[in-house]
py3Dmol code that shows the C-alpha trace and the ligand (Angstrom):
import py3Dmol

protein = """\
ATOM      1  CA  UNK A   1      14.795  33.961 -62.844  1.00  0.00           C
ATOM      2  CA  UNK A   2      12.822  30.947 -61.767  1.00  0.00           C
ATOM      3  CA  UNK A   3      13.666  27.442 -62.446  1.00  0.00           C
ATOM      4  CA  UNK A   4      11.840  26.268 -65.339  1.00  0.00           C
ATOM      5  CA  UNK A   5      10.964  22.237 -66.614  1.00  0.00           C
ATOM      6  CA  UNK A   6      13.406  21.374 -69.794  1.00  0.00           C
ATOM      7  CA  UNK A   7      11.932  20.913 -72.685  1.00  0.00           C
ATOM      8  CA  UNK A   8      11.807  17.397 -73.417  1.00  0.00           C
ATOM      9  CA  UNK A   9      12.039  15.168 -76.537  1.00  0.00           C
ATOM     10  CA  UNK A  10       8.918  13.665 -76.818  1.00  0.00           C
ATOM     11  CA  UNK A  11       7.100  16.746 -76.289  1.00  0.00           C
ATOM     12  CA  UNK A  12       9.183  18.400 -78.691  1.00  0.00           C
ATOM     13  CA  UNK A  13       8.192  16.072 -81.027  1.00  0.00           C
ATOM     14  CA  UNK A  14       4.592  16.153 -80.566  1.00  0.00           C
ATOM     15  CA  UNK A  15       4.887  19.878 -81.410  1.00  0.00           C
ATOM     16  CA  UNK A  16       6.696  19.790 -84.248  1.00  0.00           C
ATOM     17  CA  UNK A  17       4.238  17.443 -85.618  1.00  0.00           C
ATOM     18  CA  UNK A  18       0.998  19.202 -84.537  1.00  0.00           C
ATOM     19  CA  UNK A  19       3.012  22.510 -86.650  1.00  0.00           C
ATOM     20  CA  UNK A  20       3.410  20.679 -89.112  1.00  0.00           C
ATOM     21  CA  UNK A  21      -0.198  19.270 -89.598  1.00  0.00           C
ATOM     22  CA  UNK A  22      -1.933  22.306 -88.684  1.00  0.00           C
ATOM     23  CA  UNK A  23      -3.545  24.582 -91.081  1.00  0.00           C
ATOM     24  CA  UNK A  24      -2.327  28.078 -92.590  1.00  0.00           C
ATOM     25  CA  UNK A  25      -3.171  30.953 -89.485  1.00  0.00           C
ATOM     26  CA  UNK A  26      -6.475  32.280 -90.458  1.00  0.00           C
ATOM     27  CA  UNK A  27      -7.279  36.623 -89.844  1.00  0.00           C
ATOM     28  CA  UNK A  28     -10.635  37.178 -88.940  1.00  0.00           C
ATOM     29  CA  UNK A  29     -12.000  40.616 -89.735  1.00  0.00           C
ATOM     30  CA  UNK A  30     -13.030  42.480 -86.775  1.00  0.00           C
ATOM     31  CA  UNK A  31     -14.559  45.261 -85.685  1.00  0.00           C
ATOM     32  CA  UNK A  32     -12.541  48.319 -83.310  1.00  0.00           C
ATOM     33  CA  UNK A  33     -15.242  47.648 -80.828  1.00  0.00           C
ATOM     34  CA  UNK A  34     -15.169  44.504 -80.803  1.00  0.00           C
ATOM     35  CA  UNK A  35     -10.935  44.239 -80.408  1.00  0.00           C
ATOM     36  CA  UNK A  36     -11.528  46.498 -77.791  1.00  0.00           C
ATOM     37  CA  UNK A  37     -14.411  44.664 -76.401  1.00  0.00           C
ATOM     38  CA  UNK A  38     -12.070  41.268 -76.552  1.00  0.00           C
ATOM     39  CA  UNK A  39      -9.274  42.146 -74.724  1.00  0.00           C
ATOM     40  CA  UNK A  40     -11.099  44.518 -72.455  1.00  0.00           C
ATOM     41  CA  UNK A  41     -12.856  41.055 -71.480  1.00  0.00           C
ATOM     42  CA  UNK A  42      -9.450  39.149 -71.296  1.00  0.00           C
ATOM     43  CA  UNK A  43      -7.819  41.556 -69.210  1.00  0.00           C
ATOM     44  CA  UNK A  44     -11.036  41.578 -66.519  1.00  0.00           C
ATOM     45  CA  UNK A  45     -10.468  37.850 -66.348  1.00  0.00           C
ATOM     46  CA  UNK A  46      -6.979  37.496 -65.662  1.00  0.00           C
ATOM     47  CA  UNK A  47      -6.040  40.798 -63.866  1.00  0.00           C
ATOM     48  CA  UNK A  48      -7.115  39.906 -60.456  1.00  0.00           C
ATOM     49  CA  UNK A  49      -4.482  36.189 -60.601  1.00  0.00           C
ATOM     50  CA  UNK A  50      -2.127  38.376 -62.857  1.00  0.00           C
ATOM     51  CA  UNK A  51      -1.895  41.675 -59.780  1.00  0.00           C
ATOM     52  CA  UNK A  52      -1.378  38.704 -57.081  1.00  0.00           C
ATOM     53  CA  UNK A  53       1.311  36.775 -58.491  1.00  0.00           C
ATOM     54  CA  UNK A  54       2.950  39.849 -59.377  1.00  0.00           C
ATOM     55  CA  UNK A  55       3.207  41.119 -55.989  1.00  0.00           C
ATOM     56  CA  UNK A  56       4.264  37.328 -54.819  1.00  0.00           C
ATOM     57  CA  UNK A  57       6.955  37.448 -57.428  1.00  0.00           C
ATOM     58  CA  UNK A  58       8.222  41.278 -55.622  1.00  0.00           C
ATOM     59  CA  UNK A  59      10.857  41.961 -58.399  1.00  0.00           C
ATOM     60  CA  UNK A  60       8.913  43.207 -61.263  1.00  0.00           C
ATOM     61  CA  UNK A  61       6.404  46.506 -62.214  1.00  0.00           C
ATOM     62  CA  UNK A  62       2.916  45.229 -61.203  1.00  0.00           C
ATOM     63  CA  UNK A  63       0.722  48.459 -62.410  1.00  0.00           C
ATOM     64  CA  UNK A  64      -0.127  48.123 -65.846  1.00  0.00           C
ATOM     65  CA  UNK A  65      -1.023  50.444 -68.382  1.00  0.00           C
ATOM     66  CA  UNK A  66      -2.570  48.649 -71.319  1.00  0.00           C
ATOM     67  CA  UNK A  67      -2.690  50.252 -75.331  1.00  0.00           C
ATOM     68  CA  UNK A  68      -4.314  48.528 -78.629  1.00  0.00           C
ATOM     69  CA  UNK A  69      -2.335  49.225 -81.752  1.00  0.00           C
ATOM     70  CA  UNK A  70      -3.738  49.338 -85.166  1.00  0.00           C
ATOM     71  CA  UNK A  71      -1.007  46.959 -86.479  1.00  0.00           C
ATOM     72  CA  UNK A  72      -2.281  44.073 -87.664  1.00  0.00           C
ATOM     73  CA  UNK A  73       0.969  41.918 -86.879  1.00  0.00           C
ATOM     74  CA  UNK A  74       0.275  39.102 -84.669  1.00  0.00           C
ATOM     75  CA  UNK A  75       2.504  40.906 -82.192  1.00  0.00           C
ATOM     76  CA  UNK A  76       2.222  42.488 -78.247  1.00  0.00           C
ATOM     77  CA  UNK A  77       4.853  43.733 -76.554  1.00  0.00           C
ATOM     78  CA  UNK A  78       5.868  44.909 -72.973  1.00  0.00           C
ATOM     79  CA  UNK A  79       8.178  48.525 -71.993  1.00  0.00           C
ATOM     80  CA  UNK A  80       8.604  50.945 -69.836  1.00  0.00           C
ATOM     81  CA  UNK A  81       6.733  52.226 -67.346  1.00  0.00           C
ATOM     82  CA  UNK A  82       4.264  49.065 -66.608  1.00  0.00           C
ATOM     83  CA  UNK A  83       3.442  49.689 -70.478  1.00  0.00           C
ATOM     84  CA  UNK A  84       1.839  46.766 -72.409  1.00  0.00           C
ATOM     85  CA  UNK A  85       0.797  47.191 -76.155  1.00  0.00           C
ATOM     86  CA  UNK A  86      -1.435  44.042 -78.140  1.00  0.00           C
ATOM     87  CA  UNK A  87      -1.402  44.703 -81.820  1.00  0.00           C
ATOM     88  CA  UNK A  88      -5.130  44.341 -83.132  1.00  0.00           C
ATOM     89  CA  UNK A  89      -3.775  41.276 -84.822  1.00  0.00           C
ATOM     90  CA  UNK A  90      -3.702  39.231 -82.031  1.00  0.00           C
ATOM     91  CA  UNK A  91      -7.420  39.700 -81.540  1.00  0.00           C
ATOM     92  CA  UNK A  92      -8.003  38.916 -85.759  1.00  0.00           C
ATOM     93  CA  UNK A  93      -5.963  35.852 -85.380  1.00  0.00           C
ATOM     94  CA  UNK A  94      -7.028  33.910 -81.515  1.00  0.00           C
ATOM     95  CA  UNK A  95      -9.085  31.345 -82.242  1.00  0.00           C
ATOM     96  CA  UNK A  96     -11.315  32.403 -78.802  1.00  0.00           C
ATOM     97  CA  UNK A  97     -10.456  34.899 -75.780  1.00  0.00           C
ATOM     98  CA  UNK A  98      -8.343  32.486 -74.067  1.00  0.00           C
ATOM     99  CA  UNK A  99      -6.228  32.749 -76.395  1.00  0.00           C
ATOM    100  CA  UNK A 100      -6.047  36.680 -76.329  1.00  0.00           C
ATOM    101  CA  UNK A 101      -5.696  36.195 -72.617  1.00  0.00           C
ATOM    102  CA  UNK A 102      -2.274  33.975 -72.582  1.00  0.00           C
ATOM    103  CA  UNK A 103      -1.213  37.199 -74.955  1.00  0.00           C
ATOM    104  CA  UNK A 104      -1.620  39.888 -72.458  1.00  0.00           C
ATOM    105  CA  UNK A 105      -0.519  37.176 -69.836  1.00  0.00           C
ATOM    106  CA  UNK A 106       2.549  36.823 -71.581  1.00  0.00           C
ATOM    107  CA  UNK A 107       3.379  40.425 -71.369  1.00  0.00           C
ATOM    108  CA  UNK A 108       2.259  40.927 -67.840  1.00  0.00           C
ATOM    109  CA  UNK A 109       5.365  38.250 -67.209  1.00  0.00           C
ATOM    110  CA  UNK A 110       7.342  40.533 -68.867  1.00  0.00           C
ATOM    111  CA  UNK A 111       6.268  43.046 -66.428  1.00  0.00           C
ATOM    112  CA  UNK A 112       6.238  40.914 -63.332  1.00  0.00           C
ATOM    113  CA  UNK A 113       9.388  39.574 -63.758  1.00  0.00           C
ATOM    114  CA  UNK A 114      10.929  42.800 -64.347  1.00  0.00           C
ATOM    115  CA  UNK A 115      12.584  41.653 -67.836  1.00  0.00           C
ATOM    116  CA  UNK A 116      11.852  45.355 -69.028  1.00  0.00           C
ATOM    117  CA  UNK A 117      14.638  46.675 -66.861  1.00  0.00           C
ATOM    118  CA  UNK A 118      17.059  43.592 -68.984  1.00  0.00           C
ATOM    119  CA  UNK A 119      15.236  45.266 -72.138  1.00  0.00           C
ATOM    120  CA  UNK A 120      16.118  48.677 -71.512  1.00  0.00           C
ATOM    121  CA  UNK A 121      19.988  48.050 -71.428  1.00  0.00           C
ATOM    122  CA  UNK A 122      19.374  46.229 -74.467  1.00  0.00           C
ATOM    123  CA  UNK A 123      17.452  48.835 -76.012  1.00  0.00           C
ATOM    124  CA  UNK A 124      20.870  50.886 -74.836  1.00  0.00           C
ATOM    125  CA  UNK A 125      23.024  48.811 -76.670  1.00  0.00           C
ATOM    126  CA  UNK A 126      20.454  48.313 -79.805  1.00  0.00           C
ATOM    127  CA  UNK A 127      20.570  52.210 -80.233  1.00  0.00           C
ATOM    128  CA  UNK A 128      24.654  52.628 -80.029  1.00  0.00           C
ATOM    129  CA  UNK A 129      24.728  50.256 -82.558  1.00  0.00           C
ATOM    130  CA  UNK A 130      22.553  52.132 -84.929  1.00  0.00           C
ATOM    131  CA  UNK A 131      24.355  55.258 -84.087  1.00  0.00           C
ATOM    132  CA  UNK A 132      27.615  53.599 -84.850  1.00  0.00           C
ATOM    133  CA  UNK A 133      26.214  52.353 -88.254  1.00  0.00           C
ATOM    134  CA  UNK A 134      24.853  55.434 -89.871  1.00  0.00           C
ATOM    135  CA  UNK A 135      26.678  57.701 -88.317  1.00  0.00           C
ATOM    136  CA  UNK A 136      29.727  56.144 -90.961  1.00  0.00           C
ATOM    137  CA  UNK A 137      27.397  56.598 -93.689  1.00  0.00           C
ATOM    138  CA  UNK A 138      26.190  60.334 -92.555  1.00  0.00           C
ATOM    139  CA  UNK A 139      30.357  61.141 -92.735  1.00  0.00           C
ATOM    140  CA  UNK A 140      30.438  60.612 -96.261  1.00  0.00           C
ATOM    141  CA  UNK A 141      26.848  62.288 -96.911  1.00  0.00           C
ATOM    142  CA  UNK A 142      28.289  65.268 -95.044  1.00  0.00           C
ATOM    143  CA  UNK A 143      31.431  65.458 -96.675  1.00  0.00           C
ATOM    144  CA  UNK A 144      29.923  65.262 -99.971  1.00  0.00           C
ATOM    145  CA  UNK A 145      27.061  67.981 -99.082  1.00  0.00           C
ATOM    146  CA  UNK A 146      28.991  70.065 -97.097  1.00  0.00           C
ATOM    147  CA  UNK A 147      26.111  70.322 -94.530  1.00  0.00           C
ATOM    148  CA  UNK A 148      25.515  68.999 -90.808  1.00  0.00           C
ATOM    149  CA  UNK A 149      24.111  65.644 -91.938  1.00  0.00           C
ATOM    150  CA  UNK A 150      26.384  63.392 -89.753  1.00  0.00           C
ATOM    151  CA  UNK A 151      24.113  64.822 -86.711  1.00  0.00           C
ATOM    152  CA  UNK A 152      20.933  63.877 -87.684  1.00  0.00           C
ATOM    153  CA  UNK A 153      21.786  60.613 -89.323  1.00  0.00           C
ATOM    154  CA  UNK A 154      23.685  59.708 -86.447  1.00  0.00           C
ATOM    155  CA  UNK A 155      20.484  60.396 -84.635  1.00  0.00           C
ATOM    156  CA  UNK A 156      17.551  58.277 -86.945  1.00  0.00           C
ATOM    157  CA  UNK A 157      20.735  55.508 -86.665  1.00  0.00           C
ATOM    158  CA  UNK A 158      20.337  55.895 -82.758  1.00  0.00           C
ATOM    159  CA  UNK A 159      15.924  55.382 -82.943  1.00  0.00           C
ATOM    160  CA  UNK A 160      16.206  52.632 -85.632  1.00  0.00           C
ATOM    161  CA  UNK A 161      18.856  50.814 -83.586  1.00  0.00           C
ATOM    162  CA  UNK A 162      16.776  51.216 -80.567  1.00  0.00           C
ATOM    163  CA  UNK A 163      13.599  49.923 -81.899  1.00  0.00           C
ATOM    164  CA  UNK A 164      15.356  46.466 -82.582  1.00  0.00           C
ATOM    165  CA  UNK A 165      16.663  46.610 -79.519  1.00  0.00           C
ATOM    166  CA  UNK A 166      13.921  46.919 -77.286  1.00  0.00           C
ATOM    167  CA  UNK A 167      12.345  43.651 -78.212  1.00  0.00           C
ATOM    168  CA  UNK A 168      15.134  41.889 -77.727  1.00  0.00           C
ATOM    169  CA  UNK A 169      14.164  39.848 -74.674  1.00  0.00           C
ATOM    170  CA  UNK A 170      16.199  36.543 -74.179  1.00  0.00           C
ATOM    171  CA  UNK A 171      15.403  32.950 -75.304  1.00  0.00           C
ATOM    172  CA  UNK A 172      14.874  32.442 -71.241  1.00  0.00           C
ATOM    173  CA  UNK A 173      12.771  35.228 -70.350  1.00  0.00           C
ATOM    174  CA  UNK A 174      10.824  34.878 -73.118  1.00  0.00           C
ATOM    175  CA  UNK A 175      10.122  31.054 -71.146  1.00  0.00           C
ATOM    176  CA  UNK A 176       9.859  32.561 -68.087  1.00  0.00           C
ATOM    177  CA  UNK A 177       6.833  35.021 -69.374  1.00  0.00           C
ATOM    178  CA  UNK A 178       5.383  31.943 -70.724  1.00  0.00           C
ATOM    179  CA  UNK A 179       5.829  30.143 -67.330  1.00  0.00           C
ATOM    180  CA  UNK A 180       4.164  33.375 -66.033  1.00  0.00           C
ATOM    181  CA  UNK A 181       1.672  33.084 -68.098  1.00  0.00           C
ATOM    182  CA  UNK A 182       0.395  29.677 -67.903  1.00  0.00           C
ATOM    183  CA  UNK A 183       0.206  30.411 -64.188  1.00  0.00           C
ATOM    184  CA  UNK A 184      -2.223  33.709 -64.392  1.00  0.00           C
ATOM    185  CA  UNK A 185      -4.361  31.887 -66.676  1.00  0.00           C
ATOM    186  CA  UNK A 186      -4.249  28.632 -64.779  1.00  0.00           C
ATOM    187  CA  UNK A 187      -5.399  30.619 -61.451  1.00  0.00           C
ATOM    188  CA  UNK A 188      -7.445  32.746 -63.043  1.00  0.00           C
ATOM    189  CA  UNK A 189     -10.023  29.595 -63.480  1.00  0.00           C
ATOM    190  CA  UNK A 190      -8.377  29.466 -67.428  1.00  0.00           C
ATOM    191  CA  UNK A 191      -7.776  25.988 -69.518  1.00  0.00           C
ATOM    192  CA  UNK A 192      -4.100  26.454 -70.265  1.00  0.00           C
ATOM    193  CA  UNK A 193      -5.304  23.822 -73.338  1.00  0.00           C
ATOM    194  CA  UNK A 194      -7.286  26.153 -74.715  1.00  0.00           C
ATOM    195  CA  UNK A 195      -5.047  28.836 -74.976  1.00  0.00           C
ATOM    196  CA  UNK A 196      -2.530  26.878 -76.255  1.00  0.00           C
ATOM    197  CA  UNK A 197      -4.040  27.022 -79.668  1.00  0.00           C
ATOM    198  CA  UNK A 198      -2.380  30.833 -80.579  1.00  0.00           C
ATOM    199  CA  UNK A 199       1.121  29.359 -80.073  1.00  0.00           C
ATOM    200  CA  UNK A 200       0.326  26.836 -82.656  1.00  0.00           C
ATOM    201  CA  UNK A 201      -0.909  29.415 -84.751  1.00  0.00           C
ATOM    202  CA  UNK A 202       2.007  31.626 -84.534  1.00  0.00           C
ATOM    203  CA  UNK A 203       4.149  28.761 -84.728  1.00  0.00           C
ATOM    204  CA  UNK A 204       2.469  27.974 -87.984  1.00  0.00           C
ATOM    205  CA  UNK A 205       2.920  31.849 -89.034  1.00  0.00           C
ATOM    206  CA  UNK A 206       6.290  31.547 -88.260  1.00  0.00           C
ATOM    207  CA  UNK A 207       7.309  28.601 -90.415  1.00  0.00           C
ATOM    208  CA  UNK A 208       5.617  29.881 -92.970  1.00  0.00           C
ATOM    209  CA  UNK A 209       7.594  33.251 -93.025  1.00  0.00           C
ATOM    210  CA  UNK A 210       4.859  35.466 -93.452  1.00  0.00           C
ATOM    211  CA  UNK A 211       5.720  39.101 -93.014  1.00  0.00           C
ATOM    212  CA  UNK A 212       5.217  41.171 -89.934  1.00  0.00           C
ATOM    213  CA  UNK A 213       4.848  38.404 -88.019  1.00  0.00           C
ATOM    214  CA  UNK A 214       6.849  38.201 -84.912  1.00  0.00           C
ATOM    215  CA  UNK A 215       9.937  39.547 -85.674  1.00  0.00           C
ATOM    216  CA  UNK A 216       9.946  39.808 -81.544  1.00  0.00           C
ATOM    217  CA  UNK A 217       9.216  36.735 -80.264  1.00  0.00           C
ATOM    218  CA  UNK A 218      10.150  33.138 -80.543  1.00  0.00           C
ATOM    219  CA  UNK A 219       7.722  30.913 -82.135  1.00  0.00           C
ATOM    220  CA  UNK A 220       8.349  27.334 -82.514  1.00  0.00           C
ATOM    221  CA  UNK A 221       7.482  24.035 -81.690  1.00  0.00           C
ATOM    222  CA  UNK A 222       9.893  24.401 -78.688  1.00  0.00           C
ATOM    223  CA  UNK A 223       7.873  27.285 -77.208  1.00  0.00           C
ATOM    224  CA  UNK A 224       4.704  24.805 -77.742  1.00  0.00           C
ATOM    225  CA  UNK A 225       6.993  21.690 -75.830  1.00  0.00           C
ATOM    226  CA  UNK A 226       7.701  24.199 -73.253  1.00  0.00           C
ATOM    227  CA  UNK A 227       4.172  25.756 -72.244  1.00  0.00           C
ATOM    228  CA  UNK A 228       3.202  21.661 -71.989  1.00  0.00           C
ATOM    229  CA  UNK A 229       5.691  20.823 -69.689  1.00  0.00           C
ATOM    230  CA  UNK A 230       4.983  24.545 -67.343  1.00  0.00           C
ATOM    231  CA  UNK A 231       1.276  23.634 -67.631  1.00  0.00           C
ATOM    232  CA  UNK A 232       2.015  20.200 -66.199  1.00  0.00           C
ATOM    233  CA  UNK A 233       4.134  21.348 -63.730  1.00  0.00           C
ATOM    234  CA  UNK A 234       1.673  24.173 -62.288  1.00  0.00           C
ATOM    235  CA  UNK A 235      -1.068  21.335 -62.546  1.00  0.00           C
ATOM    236  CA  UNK A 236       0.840  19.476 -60.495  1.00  0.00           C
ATOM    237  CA  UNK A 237       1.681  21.872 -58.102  1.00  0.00           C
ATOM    238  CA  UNK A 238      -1.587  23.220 -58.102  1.00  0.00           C
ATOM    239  CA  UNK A 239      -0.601  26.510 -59.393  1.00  0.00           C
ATOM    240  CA  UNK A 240       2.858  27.434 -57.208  1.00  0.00           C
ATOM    241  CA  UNK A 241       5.338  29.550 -58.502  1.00  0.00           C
ATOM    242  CA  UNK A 242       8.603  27.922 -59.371  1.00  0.00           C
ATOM    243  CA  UNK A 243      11.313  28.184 -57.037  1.00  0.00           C
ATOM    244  CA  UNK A 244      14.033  30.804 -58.142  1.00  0.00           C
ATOM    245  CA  UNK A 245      17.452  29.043 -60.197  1.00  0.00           C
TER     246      UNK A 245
END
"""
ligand_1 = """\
1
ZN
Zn 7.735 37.897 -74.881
"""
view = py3Dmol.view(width=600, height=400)
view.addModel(protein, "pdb")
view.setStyle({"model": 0}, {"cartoon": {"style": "trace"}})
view.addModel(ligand_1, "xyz")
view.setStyle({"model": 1}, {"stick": {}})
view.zoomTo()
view.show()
């Protein structure tokens, strides 16, 4: 973990504001090419920065393998195996390809920082859970059938408990991959300000409770306050990592 700015009041409150004022997310409709076209052109940009501070970082998986989903949730996510999958929503919704950029950014610090490992035992956790859950309602389906239910119950409790509970990444990593993030683009020759637009947008989304949307990450005017103060930081430091906490 690396030490990251707090989030401070006044730029808190300039988010919340600008959330507040800012109009309702708007989907563009794209074409497959061109989703694949965008974030084939994102990637190129920031892979080079992304691969070096990776490797400077030495604690996370820093060979990527990259998937599009069909979903049309504004929604990425990072897992096993150097895996990173954008949702084609994230290419309907960014306002340019910076902002589809800080996205795969965002999961590369995943990646990099090895939070995926973290996300695994989760996941471990997330599944018993599930098992634990259905596998008291497959008793009674069993008992009343008179057939091995309990088994396979127990087992689509064990999958639906681990799909919540491999997104679960914490408040702070999910800073840190911002951190990350603000850093690839930064070096990679990218205006962290013009990226910064999507986390309005999904901030917006959020507030506005819309369905699909996010259910993994944390989008709020404090996410906004803290990519302002790690953009001025790595501005300042001319685009250091942070020192470890
Ligand atoms: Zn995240």
């Amino acid at each position: 973990m690396h030490r990251l700015p707090e989030i401070d009041g006044g730029n808190l409150s300039l988010a919340q504001g600008e959330v507040q004022s800012a109009g309702a997310p708007q989907r563009r409709s794209v074409s497959d090419q061109e989703v694949d076209e965008t974030l084939n052109a994102a990637l190129r940009r920031i892979r080079p920065a992304a691969t070096q501070i990776c490797h400077e970082m030495r604690v996370g998986v820093c060979t990527w393998q990259f998937r599009v989903s069909s979903n049309r949730s504004m929604n990425a996510s990072a897992g096993a195996n150097g895996l990173i999958v954008v949702n084609r929503g994230i290419v309907e919704y960014a306002a340019n390809e910076d902002e589809v950029a800080m996205v795969i950014a965002h999961e590369i610090g995943h990646q990099a920082a090895d939070h995926v490992a973290t996300g695994r035992r989760n996941q471990a956790v997330g599944a018993l859970v599930g098992a634990v859950l259905l596998g008291a309602l497959g008793t009674v389906a069993s008992y009343n059938s008179g057939v091995n239910v309990t088994n396979s119950a127990a087992r689509t409790g064990a999958n639906i408990g681990g799909a919540v509970g491999r997104v679960s990444y914490s408040k702070e990593q999910e800073r840190e991959a911002d951190y990350i993030a603000a850093l690839i683009l930064y070096r990679s020759g990218i205006d962290p300000d013009k990226a910064r637009g999507f986390l309005v947008t999904m901030a917006r989304a959020s507030g506005r409770k819309e369905t699909g949307m996010l259910d993994s990450h944390p989008a709020g005017p404090e996410r906004i306050a803290g990519w302002d103060q790690a953009v001025a930081e790595i501005r300042a430091t001319n685009g250091r990592l942070p020192q470890r906490a």
